[in-house]
N, C-alpha and C positions, 0 to 999 in steps of 0.2 A: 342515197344507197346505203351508207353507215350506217343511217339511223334505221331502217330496214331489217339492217342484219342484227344490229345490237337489239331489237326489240323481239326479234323471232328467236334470238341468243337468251335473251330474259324472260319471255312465255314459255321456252324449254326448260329451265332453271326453275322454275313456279311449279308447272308439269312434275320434274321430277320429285323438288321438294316435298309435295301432296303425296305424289306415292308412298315416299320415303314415311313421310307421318303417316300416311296412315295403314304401312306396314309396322312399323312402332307400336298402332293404338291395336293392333289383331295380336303383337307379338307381347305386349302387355296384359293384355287380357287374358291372354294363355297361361305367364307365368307372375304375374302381376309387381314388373320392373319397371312400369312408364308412369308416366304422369299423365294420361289419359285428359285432364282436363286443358293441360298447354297444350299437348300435340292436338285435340279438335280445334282447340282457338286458334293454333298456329295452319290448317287445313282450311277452318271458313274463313281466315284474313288474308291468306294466299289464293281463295276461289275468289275474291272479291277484288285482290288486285291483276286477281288473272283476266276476270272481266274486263276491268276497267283498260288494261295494257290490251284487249281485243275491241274495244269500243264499247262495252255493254257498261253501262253507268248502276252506282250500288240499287238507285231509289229504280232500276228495273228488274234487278233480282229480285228484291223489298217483294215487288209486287207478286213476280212468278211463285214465290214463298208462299206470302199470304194467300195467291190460288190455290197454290196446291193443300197448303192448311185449311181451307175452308171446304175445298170438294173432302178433302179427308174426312171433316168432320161430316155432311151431307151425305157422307155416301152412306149410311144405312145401316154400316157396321156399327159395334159400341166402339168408338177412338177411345184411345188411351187420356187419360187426363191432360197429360203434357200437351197435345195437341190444343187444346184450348186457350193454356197455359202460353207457350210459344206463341199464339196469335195476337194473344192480350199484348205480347211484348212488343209487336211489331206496329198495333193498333196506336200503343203509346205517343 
């Protein structure tokens, strides 16, 4: 039962951390006082261990990514460079 509550204790603390960053990275961008590139690092290493404390393992997000990267590109519109760029990384 402890371990129960310490873990739904710890998915809320991740939860809010994430907001918390990435009211940072909107509130940076506005007046440009963040460091934009820690607060994203510090959002995808918390969405990855938010997965993982819910059961969802990294090499399954990996995948849902590279789905979503690869309909992006397919779908018909011109994707942005990046978009190819970020599959290459994941392809690695």
């Amino acid at each position: 039962m402890i371990d129960i509550v310490k873990n739904i204790s710890d998915i809320e603390k991740l939860k809010c951390g994430m907001l918390r960053s990435l009211s940072d990275v909107f509130t940076g961008m506005s007046d440009g006082s963040a460091d934009n590139k820690a607060l994203l690092a510090a959002i995808i290493c918390d969405a990855y261990v938010l997965a993982a404390k819910t059961g969802i393992g990294a090499d399954e997000i990996d995948t849902v990514i590279v789905n979503r990267l690869r309909a992006e590109l397919l779908s018909g519109d011109s994707s942005p460079p990046y978009i190819s760029r970020l599959l290459e990384r994941f392809n690695n």
